[in-house]
Residue frames as a rotation matrix with the C-alpha (Angstrom) as fourth column:
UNK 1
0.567 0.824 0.000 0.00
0.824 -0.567 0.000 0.00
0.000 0.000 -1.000 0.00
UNK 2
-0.103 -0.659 -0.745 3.08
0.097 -0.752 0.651 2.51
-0.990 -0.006 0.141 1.18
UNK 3
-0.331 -0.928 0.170 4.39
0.439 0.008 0.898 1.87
-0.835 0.372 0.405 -2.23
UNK 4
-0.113 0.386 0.915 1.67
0.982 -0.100 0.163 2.91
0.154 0.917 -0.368 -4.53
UNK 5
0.765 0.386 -0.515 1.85
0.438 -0.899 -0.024 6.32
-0.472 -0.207 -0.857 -2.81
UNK 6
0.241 -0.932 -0.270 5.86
-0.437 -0.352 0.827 6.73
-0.866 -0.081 -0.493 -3.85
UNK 7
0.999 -0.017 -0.040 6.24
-0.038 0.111 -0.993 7.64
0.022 0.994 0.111 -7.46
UNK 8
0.311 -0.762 0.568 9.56
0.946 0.190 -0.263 7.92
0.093 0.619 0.780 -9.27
UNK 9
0.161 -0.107 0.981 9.15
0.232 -0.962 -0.143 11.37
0.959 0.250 -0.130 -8.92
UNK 10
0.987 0.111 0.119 8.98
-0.098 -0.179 0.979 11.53
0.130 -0.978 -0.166 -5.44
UNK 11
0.700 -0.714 -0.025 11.65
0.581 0.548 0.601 9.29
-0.416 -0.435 0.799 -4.82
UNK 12
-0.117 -0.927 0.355 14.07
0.820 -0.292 -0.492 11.75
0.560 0.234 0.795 -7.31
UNK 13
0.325 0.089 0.941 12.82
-0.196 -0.967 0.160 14.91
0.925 -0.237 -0.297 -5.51
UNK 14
0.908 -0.282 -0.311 13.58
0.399 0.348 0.848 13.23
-0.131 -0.894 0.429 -2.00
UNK 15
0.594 -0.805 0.008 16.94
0.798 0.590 0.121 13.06
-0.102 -0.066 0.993 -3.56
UNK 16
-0.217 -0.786 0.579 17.50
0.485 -0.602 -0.635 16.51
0.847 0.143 0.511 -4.33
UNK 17
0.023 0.121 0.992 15.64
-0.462 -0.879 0.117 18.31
0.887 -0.461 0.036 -1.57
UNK 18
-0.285 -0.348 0.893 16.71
-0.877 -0.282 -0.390 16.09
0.387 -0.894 -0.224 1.31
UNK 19
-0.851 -0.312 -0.423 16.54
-0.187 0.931 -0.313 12.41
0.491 -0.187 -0.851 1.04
UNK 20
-0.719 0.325 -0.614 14.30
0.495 0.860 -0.124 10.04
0.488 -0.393 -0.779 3.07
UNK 21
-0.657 0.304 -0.690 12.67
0.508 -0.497 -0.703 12.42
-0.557 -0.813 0.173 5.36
UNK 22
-0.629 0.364 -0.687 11.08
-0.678 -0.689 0.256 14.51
-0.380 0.626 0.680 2.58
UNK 23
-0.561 0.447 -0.697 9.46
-0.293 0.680 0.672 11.44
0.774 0.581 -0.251 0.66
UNK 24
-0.720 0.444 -0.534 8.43
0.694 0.474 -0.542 10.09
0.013 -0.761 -0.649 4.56
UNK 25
-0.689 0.425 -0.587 6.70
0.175 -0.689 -0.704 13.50
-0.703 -0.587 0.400 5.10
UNK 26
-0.742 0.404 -0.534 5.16
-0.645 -0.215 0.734 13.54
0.182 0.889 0.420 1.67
UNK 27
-0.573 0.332 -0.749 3.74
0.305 0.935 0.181 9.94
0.761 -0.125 -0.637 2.40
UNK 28
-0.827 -0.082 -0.556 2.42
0.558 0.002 -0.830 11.38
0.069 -0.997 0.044 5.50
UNK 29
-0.602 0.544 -0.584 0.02
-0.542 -0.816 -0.202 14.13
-0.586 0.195 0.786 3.84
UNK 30
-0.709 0.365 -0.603 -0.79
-0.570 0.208 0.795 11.89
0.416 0.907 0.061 1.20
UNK 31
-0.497 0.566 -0.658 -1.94
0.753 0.658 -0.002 9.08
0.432 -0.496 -0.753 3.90
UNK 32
-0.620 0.648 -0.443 -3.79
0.509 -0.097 -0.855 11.70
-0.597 -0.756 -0.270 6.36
UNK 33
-0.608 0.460 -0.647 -5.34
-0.715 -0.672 0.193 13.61
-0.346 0.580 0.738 3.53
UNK 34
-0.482 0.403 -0.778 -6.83
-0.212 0.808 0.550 10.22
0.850 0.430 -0.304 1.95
UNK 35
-0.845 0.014 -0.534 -7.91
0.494 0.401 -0.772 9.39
0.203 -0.916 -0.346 5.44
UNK 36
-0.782 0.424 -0.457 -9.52
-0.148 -0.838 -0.525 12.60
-0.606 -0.343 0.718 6.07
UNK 37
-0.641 0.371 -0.672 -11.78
-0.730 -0.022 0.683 11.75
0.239 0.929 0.284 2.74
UNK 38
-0.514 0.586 -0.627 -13.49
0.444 0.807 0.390 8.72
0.734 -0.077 -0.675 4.51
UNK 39
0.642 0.758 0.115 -16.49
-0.005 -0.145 0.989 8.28
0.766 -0.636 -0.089 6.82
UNK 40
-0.157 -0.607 0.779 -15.39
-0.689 -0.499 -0.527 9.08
0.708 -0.619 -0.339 9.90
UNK 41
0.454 0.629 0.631 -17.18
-0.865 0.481 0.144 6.68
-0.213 -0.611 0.763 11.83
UNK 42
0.901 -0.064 -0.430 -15.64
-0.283 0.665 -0.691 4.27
0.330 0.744 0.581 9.35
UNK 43
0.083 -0.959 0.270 -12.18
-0.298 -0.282 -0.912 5.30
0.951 -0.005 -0.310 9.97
UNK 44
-0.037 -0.081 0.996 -13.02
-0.960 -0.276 -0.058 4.92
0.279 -0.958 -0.067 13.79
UNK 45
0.771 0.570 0.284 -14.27
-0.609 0.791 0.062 1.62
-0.190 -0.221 0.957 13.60
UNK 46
0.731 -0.649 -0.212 -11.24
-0.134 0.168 -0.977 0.60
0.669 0.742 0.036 11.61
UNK 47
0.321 -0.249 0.914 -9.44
-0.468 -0.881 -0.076 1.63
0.824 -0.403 -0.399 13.90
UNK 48
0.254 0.659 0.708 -10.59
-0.964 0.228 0.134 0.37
-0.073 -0.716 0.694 16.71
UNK 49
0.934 0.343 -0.099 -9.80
-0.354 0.858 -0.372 -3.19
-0.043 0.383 0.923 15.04
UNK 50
0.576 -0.748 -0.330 -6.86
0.061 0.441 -0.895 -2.74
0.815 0.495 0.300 13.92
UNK 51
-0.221 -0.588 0.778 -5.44
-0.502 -0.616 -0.607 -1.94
0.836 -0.525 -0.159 18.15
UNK 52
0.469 0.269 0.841 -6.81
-0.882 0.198 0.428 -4.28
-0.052 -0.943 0.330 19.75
UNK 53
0.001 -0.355 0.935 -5.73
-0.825 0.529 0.202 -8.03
-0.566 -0.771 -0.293 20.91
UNK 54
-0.625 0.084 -0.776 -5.59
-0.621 0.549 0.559 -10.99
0.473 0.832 -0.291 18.58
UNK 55
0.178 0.764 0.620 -9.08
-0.766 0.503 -0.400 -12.68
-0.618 -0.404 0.675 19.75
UNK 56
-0.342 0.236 0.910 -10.38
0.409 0.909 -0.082 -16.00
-0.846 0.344 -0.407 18.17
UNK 57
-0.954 -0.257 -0.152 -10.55
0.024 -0.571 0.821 -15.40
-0.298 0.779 0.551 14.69
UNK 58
-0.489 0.869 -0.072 -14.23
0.832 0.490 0.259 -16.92
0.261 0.067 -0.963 14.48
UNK 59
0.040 0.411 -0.911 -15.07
0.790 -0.572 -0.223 -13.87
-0.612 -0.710 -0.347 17.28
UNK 60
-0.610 -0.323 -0.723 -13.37
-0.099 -0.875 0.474 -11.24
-0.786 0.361 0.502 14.92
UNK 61
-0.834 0.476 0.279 -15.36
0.440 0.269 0.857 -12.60
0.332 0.838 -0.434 11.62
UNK 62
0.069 0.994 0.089 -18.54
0.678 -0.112 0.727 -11.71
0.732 0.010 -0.681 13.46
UNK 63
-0.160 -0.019 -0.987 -17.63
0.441 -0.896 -0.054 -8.83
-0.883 -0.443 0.151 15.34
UNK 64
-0.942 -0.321 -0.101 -16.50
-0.015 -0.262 0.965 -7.40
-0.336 0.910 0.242 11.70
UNK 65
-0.691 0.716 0.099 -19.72
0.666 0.577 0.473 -9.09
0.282 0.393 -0.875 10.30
UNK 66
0.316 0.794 -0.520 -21.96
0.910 -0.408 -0.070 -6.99
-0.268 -0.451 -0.851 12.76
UNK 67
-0.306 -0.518 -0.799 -19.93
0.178 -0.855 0.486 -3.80
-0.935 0.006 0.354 12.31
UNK 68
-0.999 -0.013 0.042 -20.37
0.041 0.061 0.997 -4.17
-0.015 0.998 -0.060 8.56
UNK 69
-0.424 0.898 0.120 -23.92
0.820 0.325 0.471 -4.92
0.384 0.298 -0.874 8.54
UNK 70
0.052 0.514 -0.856 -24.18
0.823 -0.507 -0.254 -1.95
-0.565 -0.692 -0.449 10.61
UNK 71
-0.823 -0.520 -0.230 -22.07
-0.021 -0.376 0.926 0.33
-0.568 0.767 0.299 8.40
UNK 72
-0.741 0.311 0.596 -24.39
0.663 0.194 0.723 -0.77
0.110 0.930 -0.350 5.28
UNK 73
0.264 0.963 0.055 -27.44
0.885 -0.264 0.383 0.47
0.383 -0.053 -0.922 6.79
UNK 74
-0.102 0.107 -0.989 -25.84
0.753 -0.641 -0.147 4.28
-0.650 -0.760 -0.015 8.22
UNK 75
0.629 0.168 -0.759 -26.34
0.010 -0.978 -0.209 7.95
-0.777 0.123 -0.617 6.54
UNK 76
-0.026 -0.746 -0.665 -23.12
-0.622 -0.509 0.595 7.22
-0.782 0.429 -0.451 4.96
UNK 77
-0.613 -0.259 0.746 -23.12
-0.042 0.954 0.297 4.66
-0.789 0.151 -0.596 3.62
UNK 78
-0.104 0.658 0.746 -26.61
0.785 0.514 -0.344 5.44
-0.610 0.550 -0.570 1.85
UNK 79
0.726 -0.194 -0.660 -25.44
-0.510 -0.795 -0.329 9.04
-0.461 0.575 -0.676 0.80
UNK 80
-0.498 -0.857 -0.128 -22.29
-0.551 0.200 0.810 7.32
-0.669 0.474 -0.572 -1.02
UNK 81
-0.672 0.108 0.733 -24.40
0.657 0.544 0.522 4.83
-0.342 0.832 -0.437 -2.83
UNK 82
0.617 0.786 0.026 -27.03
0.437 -0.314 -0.843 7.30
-0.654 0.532 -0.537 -4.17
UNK 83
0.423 -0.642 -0.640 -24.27
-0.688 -0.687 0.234 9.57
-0.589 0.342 -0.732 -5.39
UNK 84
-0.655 -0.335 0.678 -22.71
0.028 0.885 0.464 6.19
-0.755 0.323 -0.570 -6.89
UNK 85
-0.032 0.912 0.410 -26.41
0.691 0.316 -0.650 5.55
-0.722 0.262 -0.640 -8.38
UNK 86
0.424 0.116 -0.898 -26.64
-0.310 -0.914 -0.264 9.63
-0.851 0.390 -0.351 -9.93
């Protein structure tokens, strides 16, 4: 995923205007700006998953499962598909 943010270009501008750090910080806008563009709720929920404890994987399928099914049916979810639909 990193890598499809970090073009060729990037990677020569790193090189003139200051190496590694410059391409890291680029990557950084690119990821919280994309972020910023999703449901929020979404993003939270995400989240939220991705910090917590490796449970039984069975437990996580249908946590997920319920989360999802919830998702489908919120505000956002059905403003994104009408706009889709248009």
């Amino acid at each position: 995923m990193v890598r499809s943010f970090i073009t060729e270009i990037q990677v020569d501008q790193a090189r003139i205007e200051g190496g590694v750090a410059a391409v890291v910080a680029n990557l950084e806008d690119v990821v919280a700006t994309s972020l910023q563009a999703l449901p929020t709720e979404s993003v939270r929920i995400t989240k939220r998953l991705l910090h917590r404890d490796k449970p039984d994987v069975l437990q996580v399928i249908d946590e997920e499962s319920e989360m999802f099914r919830e998702r489908i049916h919120s505000v956002e979810a059905k403003e994104e598909v009408a706009r889709f639909l248009k």
